[in-house]
C-alpha positions in Angstrom: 0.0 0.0 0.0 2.0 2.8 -1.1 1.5 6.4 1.1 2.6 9.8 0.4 2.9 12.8 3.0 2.7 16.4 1.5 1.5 19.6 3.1 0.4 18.0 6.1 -2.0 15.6 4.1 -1.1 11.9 3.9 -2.5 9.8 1.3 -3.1 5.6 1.1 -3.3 4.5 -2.7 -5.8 1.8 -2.0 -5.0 -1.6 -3.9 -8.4 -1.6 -5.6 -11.5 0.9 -5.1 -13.7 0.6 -2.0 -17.0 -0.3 -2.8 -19.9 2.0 -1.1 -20.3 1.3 2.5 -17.6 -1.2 2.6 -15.3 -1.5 5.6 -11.9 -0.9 5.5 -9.2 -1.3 8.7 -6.1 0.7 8.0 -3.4 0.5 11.0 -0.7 3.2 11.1 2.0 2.8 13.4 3.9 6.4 14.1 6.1 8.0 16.8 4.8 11.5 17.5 7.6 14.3 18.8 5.3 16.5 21.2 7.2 20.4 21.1 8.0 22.4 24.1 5.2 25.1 23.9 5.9 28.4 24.8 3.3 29.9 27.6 2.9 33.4 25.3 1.9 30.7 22.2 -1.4 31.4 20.0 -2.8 28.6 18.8 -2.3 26.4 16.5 1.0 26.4 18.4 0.3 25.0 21.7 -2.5 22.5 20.7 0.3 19.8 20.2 2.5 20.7 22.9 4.5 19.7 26.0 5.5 22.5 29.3 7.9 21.3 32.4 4.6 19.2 34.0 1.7 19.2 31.6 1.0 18.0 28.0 -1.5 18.9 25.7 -2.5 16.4 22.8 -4.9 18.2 20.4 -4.5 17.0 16.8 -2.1 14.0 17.9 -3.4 11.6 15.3 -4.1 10.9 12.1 -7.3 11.7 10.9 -10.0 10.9 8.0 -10.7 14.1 6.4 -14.3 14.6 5.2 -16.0 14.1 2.3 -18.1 15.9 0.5 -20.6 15.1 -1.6 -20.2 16.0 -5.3 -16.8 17.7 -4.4 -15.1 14.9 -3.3 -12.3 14.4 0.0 -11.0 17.7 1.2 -7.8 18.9 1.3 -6.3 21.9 2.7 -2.2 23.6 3.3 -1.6 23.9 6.8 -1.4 27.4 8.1 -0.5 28.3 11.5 -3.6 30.5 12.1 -7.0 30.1 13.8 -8.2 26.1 13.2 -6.1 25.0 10.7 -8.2 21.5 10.1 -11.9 20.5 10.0 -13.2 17.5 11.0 -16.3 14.5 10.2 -17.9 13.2 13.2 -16.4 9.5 14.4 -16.4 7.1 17.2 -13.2 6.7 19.1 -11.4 4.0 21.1 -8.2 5.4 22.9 -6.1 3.3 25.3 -3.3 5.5 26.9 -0.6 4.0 28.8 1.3 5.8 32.0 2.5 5.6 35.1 0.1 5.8 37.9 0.6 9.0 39.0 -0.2 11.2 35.3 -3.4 12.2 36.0 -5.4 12.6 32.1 -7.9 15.4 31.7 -9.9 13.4 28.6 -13.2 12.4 27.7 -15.5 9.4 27.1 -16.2 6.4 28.8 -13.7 4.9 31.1 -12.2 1.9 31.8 -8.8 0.5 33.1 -7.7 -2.4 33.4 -4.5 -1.5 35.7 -3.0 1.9 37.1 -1.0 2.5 33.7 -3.9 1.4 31.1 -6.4 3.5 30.5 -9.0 3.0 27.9 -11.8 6.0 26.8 -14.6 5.6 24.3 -16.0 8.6 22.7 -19.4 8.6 20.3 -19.9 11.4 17.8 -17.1 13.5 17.8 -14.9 15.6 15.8 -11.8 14.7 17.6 -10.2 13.0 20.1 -8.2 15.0 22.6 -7.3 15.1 25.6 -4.2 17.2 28.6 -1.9 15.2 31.2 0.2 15.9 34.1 1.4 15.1 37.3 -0.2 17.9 39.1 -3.8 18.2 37.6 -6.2 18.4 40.8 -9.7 17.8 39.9 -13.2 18.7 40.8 -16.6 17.8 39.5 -20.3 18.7 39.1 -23.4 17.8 37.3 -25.7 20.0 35.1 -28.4 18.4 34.6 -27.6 14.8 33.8 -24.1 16.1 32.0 -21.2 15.3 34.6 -18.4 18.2 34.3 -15.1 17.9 35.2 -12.8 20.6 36.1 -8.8 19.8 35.9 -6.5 22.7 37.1 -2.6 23.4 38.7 -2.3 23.4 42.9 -1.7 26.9 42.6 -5.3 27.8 41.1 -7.9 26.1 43.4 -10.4 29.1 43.0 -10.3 29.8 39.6 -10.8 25.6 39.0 -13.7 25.5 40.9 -15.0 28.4 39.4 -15.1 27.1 36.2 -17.5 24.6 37.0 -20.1 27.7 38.1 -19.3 29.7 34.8 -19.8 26.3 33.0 -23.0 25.1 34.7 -24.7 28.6 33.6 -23.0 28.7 30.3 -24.4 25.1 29.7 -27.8 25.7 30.8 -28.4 28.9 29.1 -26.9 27.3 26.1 -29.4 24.1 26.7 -32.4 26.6 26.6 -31.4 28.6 23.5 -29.9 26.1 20.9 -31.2 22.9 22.0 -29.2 19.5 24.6 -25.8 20.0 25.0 -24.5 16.6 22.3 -22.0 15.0 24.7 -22.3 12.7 27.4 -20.1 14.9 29.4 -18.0 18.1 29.3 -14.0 17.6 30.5 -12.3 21.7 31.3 -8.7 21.5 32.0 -6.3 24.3 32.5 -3.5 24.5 29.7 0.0 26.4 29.8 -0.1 28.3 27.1 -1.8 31.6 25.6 -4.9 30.1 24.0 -8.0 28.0 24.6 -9.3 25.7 22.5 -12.1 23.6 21.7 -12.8 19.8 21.4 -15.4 17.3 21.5 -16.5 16.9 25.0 -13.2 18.7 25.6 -11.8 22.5 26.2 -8.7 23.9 27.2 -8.0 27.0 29.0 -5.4 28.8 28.7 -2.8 28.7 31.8 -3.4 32.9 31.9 -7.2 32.8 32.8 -6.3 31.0 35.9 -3.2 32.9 36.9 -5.5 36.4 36.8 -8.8 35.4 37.9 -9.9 37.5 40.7 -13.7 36.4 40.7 -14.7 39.2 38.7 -17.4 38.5 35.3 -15.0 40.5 33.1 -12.2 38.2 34.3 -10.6 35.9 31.2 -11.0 33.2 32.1 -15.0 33.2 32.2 -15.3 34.6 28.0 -12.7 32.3 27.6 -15.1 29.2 29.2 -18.4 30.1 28.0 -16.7 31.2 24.3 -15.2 27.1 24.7 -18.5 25.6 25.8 -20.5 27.0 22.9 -18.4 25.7 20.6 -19.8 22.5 21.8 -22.8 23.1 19.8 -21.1 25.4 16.9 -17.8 22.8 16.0 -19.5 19.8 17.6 -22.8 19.3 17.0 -23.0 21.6 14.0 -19.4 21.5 12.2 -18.0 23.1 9.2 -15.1 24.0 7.2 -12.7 25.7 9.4 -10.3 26.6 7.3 -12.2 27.8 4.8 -15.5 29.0 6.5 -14.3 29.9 9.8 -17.1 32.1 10.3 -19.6 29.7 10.8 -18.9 28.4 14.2 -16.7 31.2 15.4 -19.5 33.8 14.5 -21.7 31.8 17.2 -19.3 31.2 19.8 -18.1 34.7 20.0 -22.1 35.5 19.8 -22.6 33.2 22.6 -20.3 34.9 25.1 -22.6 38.2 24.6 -25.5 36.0 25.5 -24.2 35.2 28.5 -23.8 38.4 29.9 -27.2 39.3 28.8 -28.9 36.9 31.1 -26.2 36.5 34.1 -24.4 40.1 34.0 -26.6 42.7 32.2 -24.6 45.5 33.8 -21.7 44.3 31.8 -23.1 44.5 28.2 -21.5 47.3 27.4 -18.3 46.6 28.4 -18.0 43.4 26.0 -19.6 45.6 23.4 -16.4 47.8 24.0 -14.1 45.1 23.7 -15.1 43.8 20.3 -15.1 47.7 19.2 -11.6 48.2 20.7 -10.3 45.5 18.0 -11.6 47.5 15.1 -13.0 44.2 13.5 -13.1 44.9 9.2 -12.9 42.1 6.5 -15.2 39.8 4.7 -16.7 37.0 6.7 -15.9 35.2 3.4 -12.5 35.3 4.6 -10.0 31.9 5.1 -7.6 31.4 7.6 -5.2 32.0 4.4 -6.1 36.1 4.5 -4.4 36.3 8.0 -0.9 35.7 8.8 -1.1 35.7 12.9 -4.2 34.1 14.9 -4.3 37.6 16.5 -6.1 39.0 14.0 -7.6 36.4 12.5 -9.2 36.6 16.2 -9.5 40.2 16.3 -11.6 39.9 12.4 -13.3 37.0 12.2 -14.6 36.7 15.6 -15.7 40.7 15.9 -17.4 40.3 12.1 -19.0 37.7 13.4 -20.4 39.3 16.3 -21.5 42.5 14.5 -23.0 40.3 11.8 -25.3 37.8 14.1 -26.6 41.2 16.2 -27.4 42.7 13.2 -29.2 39.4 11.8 -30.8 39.1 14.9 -31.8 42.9 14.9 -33.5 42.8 11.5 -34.9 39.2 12.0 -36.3 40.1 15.6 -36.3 37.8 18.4 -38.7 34.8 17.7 -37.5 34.2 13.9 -33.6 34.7 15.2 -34.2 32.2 17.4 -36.3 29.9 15.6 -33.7 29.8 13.3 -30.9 29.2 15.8 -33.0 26.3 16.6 -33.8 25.0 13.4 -29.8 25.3 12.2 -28.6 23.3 15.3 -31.5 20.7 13.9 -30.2 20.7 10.1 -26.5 20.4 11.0 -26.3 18.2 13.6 -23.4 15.9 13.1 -23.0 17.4 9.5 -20.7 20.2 8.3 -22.9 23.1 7.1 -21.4 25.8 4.5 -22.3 29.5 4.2 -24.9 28.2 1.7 -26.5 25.9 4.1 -26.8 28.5 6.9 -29.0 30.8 4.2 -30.8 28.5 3.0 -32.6 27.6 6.5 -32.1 31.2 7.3 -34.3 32.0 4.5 -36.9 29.9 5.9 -37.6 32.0 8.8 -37.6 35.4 7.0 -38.6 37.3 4.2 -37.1 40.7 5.4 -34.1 41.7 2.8 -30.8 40.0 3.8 -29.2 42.7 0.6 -27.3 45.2 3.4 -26.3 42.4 5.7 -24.5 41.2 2.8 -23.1 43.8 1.8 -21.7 45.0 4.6 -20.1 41.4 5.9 -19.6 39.6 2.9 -19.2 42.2 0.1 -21.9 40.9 -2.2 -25.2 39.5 -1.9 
């Protein structure tokens, strides 16, 4: 079986086609390198990456890319900006082996069959991550029926446990508006790096939330939480391209952490209004990760477009469409990957008003 890697992609030349619905086992056997991370590193640095005690493993394996009907298996460059990959939905078994006293931040069903085996099984889901160290403490809750798990450093006892109150009203609120949260459970672990990043049944916080959280709503570390636990829904249950399309999940997660503050901290609306107005967000939504060339303002564009864009939508729209359309979206995409032309076409079930200026003003064309 003859295999090529180029730009990141590696291809198998199958002996013979695959037949429709045919199985196919393909083993791989690789040694991964994991890089020291650097605590000031945006992601995509960092999401494979390895400090003095911890180790994050975020896009550690080799991966089926989609496929798209009529277009055919994707393929993308790697570019160190925003999400460089997208993902299908899959089921994964993981067995990780080490000593006793690594304690791993992952998700899925458990099971071990000694101290240094541990197996996880995961449904439905984009990817399989998961954070290790020798110093994680950990502290739990359930919302609703959905166990969360909070994983953080000795030093930053408060700010663990706080996440578990952010994400209990993030998750609830989030239940209410967009429909039941598609895991079985939601793992938070604290990272050592700059970012935070999203996974199925999985987010990591950046190190710097925890090291400043003073208990206050405006603190990092709760945008960073509730911005990771939306994603849930927009990456998770609803995926799409990206790389190419980041808008369409970013757009809602960034949206989401403005909801948030509308129903727990209305006193504070204007203050994230200031924040995504101090970035100075310009650009086509149309925009790749390709038009960037730092993660800084890919954030600073993408993400503040897409805010701008789903308050004026939900302006124009008015409340019951908007959200009858949120729910309805969540509904069509679920375990799909929905394009810019999906998200019109059930927007366009819900309104009739003249989308014209919206796109003009975020896209550049109707």
């Amino acid at each position: 079986m003859d295999l090529t890697l180029e730009a990141g992609m590696l291809t198998v030349a199958l002996p013979a086609p695959l037949p429709p619905e045919a199985p196919l086992e393909l083993a791989l056997s690789f040694e991964l390198q994991i890089p020291a991370v650097r605590s000031l590193a945006w992601p995509p640095e960092g999401n494979l990456g390895a400090s003095a005690r911890l180790i994050q493993a975020g896009d550690w394996i080799p991966t089926l890319v989609p496929y798209m009907p009529g277009v055919g298996w994707q393929r993308w460059n790697y570019h160190p900006v925003g999400d460089p990959a997208h993902y299908d939905i899959a089921n994964y078994d993981v067995t990780i082996h080490a000593p006793a006293e690594i304690v791993i931040a992952a998700p899925g069903t458990r099971a071990s069959t000694d101290a240094t085996t541990r197996r996880y099984h995961l449904e439905r889901a984009r990817t399989f991550a998961f954070l290790a160290s020798p110093d994680y403490q950990r502290v739990e809750t359930v919302v609703g029926t959905i166990p969360v798990a909070s994983y953080y450093l000795p030093a930053y006892s408060a700010a663990g446990r706080a996440v578990l109150e952010i994400a209990e009203r993030a998750i609830l609120l989030f239940e209410e508006l967009y429909g039941a949260f598609p895991y079985p459970e939601l793992v938070i672990a604290q990272n050592a790096y700059y970012g935070a990043m999203e996974y199925s049944a999985l987010i990591s916080l950046t190190g710097y939330g925890y090291t400043y959280y003073t208990g206050s709503p405006r603190d990092l570390l709760v945008t960073l939480t509730v911005h990771e636990i939306a994603h849930q829904w927009w990456y998770g249950a609803v995926g799409n391209d990206q790389v190419h399309e980041p808008w369409l999940d970013e757009a809602f997660a960034k949206y989401s952490e403005l909801l948030y503050y509308e129903r727990y901290h209305p006193e504070l609306v204007g203050w994230w209004w200031n924040s995504i107005h101090a970035w100075e967000p310009v650009g086509s939504l149309d925009n790749t990760i390709y038009n960037y060339r730092d993660t800084r303002t890919y954030i600073h564009m993408i993400y503040g477009q897409g805010a701008y864009f789903m308050d004026d939508l939900r302006q124009l729209m008015g409340e019951a469409a908007f959200w009858d359309f949120i729910r309805d979206y969540r509904v069509q995409g679920q375990d799909g990957i929905m394009t810019r032309e999906d998200f019109f076409t059930v927007l366009r079930r819900h309104t009739d008003a003249d989308l014209t200026p919206l796109l003009e003003t975020y896209f550049g064309a109707p």
